[in-house]
C-alpha angles and dihedrals in degrees: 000000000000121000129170124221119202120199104216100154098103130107099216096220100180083071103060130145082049093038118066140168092261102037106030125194090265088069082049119120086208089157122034119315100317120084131227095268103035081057098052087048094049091047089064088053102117087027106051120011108225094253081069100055129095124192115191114207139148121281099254092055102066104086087053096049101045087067105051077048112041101139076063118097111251089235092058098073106084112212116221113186094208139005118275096171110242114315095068091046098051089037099054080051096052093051085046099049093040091055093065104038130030093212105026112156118209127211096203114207138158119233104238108063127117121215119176097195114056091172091056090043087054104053088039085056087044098060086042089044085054090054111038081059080080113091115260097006123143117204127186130172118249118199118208105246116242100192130010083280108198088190102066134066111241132222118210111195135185123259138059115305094202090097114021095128102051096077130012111247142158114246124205100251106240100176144007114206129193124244100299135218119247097270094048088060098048098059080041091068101032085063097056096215101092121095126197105252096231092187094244112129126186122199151138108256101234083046093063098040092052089055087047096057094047091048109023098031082157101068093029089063079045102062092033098103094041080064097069087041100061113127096013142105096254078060098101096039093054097050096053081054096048089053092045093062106022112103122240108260137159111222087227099062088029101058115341097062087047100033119110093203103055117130132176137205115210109235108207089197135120111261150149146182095219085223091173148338096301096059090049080057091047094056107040136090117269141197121231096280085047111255138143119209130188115185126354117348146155122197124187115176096347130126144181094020127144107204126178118181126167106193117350126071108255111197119190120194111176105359130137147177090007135125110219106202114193126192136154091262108017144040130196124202117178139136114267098244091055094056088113091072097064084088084063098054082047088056086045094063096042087055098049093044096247091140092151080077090052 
């Protein structure tokens, strides 16, 4: 059967002051009244039915997460005590799911994507779904780039690009590249045959662990005695020793980067990662001098501002190009094109113990 994982451990740290340790950017209602991960959830409806949806978190995350969810089964949160990037995660899934059916097939996401067009998303996951049915093969989603984008990884595949849109169809992966420089994407998207790595994966769960034990035999040994403890009570014991031990690891640099049996289907979609501030700006709604405003805010000649207060007037006069970030107990003021570097002030305080502002 199909199920759907959804990775929701991260802390989200280019959000911040709006992110925090005990309430992440995946429990944001960054659009309307509906937050991150109770929108990646609602898009599978009519793909995959919510008893068939997993969401791995830290621990200290279920509770939260079970009421934003509460239609979910409790079992199917999966509990990791501390962050190992994405291979573990996937990989405790995979044991899980694999525990239960023979031939489960996962649709891998991460919680904190946006996607405009469901209908367009379905019918992508359903070509990759088609695929992924075949043993060993490894499936991602590639979005066709829309500008020469430094903030994404991108995914070269083999085939002529003259028609990729015309019919939906999975392409033998040749290449993964980093995030590139301006030039590099450039050239990226002047060849046609680069794709956007949107971080969606599509297998079959035995497929992945397999791949998992040929290139990360590491943290494949690691997670060997949590398999004989699934569904019982050593379960959660196991696991805090597993993570313990297993290396970090991305499943990107781990497996797909070195796998011989990774495909993509191109999603001609609209998406995004919200990765900061400024990709908050670029999808919402804005008034004629391009602003979007959230709470209470005057603007007088001011343009091309994001603001989000939640209880106190902002007023901007003569502002421009900046994202104006208000909470009880912190306020970020930066230019729009610098929102990446919120990560760093986060890294600042952890550095100079003021955990109260984390």
């Amino acid at each position: 059967m199909l199920y759907a994982v959804i990775m929701a451990g991260g802390i989200g740290s280019r959000f911040w002051p709006k992110s925090r340790i005990d309430h992440p950017k995946q429990f944001l209602k960054v659009f309307g009244e509906a937050t991150l991960l109770q929108n990646t959830v609602a898009r599978l409806q009519g793909l995959v039915p919510i008893e068939r949806c997993y969401i791995v978190t830290h621990q200290r995350y279920v509770e939260k997460t079970r009421e934003q969810l509460p239609a979910l089964p409790p079992e199917n949160i999966l509990a990791e005590p501390i962050g190992r990037n994405t291979a573990p995660c996937i990989t405790y899934a995979a044991i899980k799911l694999l525990a239960q059916d023979p031939d489960a097939l996962m649709i891998v996401l991460p919680a904190d994507h946006v996607i405009r067009n469901v209908r367009a998303f379905h019918e992508t996951l359903r070509v990759a779904i088609e695929k992924a049915r075949e043993p060993g093969a490894l499936v991602t989603i590639g979005i066709k780039p829309t500008y020469p984008a430094t903030g994404y990884g991108y995914i070269q595949f083999e085939g002529s690009a003259e028609h990729l849109f015309e019919e939906l169809r999975p392409y033998r992966v040749r290449t993964f590249a980093e995030k590139p420089d301006l030039a590099t994407a450039e050239r990226f998207l002047d060849s046609g045959d680069f794709l956007w790595n949107s971080g969606m994966f599509i297998w079959r769960a035995d497929s992945i662990l397999n791949e998992v034990q040929r290139y990360l035999p590491d943290l494949y040994e690691a997670f060997e005695p949590l398999r004989q403890a699934i569904g019982t009570p050593d379960e959660p014991r196991l696991v805090e020793q597993t993570y313990q031990v297993c290396p970090s690891i991305s499943i990107d640099y781990g497996v797909m980067e070195r796998s011989r049996n990774a495909w993509v289907v191109p999603g001609n979609f609209e998406w995004s990662d919200v990765g900061d501030w400024r990709a908050v700006y670029d999808l919402s709604p804005k008034d004629q001098l391009g602003n979007a405003l959230k709470g209470q805010v005057i603007v007088r000649d001011a343009s091309r501002n994001y603001v989000d207060t939640e209880k106190r007037l902002v007023v901007l006069i003569g502002i421009h190009d900046t994202a104006v970030i208000d909470t009880d107990d912190a306020l970020l003021i930066c230019n729009l094109d610098s929102t990446q570097q919120v990560k760093n002030v986060v890294e600042y305080l952890q550095a100079h113990n003021l955990e109260q502002y984390l």
